[in-house]
C-alpha positions in Angstrom: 102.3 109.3 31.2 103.6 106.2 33.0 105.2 108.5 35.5 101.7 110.0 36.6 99.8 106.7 36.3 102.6 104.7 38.8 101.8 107.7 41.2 98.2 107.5 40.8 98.6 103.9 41.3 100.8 104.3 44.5 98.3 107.0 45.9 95.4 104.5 45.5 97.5 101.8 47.5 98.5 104.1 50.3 102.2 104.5 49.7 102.0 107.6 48.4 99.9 110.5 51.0 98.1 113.7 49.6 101.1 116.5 50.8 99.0 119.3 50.8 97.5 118.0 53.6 100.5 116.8 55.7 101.8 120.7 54.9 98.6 122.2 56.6 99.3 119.9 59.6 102.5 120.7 60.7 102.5 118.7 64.9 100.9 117.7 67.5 98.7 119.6 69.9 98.6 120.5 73.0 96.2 118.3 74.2 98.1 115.1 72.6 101.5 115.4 73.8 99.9 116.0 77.7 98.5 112.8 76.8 101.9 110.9 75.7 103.6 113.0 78.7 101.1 111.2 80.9 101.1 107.9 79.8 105.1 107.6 79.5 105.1 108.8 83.3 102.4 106.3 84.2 104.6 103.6 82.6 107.7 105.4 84.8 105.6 105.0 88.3 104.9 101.3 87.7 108.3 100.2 86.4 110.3 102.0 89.5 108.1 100.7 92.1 108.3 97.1 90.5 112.0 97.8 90.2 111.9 98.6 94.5 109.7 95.6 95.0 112.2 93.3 92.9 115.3 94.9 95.1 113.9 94.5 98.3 112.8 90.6 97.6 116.1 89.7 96.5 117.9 91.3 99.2 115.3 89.1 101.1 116.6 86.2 100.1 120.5 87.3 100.1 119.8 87.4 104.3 117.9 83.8 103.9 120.7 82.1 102.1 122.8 83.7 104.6 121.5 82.3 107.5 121.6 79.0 105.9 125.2 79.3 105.5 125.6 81.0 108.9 123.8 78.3 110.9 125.9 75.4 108.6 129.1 77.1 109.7 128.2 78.0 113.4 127.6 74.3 113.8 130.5 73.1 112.5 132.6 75.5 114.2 131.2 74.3 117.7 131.2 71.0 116.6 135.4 72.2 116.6 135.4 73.8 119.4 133.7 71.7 121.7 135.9 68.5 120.5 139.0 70.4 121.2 137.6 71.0 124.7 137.4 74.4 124.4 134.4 76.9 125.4 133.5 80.2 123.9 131.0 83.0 125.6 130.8 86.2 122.6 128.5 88.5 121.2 129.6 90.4 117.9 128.4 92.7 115.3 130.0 91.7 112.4 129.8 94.4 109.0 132.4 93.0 106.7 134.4 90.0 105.8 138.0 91.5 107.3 136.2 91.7 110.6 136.5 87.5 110.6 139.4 87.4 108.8 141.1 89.4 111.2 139.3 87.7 114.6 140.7 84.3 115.2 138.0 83.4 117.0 135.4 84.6 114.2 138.1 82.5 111.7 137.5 79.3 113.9 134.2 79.8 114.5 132.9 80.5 110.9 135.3 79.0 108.8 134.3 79.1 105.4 131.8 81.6 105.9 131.7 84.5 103.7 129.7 87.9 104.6 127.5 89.1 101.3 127.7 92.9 100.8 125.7 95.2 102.5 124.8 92.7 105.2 125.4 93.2 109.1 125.4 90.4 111.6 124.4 90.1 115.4 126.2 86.9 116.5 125.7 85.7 119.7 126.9 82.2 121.2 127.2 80.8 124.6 129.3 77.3 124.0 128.2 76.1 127.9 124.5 76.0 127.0 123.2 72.5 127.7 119.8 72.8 128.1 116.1 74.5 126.4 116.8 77.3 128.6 119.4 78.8 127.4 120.5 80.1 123.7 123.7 78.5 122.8 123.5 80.3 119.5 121.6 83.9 118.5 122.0 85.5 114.6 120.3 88.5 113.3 120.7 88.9 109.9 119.8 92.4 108.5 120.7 93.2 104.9 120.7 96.9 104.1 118.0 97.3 100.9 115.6 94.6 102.8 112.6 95.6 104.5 113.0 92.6 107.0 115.6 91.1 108.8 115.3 87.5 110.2 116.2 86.6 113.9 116.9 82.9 114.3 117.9 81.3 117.7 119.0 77.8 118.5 118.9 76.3 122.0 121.1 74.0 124.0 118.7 71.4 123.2 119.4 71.6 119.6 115.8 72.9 119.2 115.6 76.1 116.5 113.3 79.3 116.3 113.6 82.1 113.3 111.8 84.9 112.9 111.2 87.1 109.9 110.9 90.9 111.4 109.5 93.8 109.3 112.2 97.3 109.9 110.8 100.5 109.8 113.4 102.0 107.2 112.8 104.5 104.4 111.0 102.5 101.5 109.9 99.8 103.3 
């Protein structure tokens, strides 16, 4: 007797559910797991295209930093140079750190500068450039997963230009 009325009690609450009805109903349709299959790949677009968006935005700003940090070592290493009376005319693409490790002239010239991953750079520099003219220093900065690279030039007049250009690469 107290059996059935704590059952009838936990029925009237909710705990307890009719089973007969649960045992007719046995799982989903058709219709409502085309429905789930949908939504969960709707979810799957966004969240991979917002992953691609993040990725290329932070590789962005890897090749910013790193043109901070190549123009701050540049300068000091013609600051170097030019006090010890010497000149330098190069041009260099430059894919990996052994590449100035190994170049004593990339050593002198960049000391302290480290390469990030997956990012290639154009140097140019022309140490007898005095004047507007003339580029005395020339990076391009172009990290692999970016969809831009940035150009920046600085003249013999100390005067500075950069340039953020879109790549037409796969993703982008």
């Amino acid at each position: 007797m107290c059996k059935n009325a704590i059952l009838i009690l936990l029925e009237k609450i909710g705990i307890i559910f009719d089973y007969q009805y649960y045992k007719m109903k046995r799982g989903f349709s058709l219709v409502e797991l085309i429905i789930v299959i949908a939504i969960i790949s709707a979810l799957g677009l966004l969240s991979v295209s917002s992953y691609y968006r993040a990725k290329h935005v932070a590789a962005f700003s890897i090749s910013q930093a790193t043109v901070r940090q190549i123009k701050t070592a540049l300068s000091l290493g013609l600051v170097q140079l030019l006090e010890g009376g010497g000149s330098i005319n190069l041009v260099e693409i430059i894919t990996n750190q052994s590449q100035i490790q190994n170049s004593p002239t990339l050593r002198e010239l960049l000391w302290g500068f480290m390469l990030p991953n997956r990012v290639t750079l154009t140097l140019q520099v022309d140490s007898s450039c005095d004047s507007q003219s003339c580029t005395l220093a020339g990076v391009v900065v172009d990290h692999a997963n970016a969809c831009k690279l940035i150009q920046t030039i600085q003249y013999g007049d100390g005067s500075e230009y950069s340039i953020s250009i879109p790549k037409n690469s796969p993703g982008c």
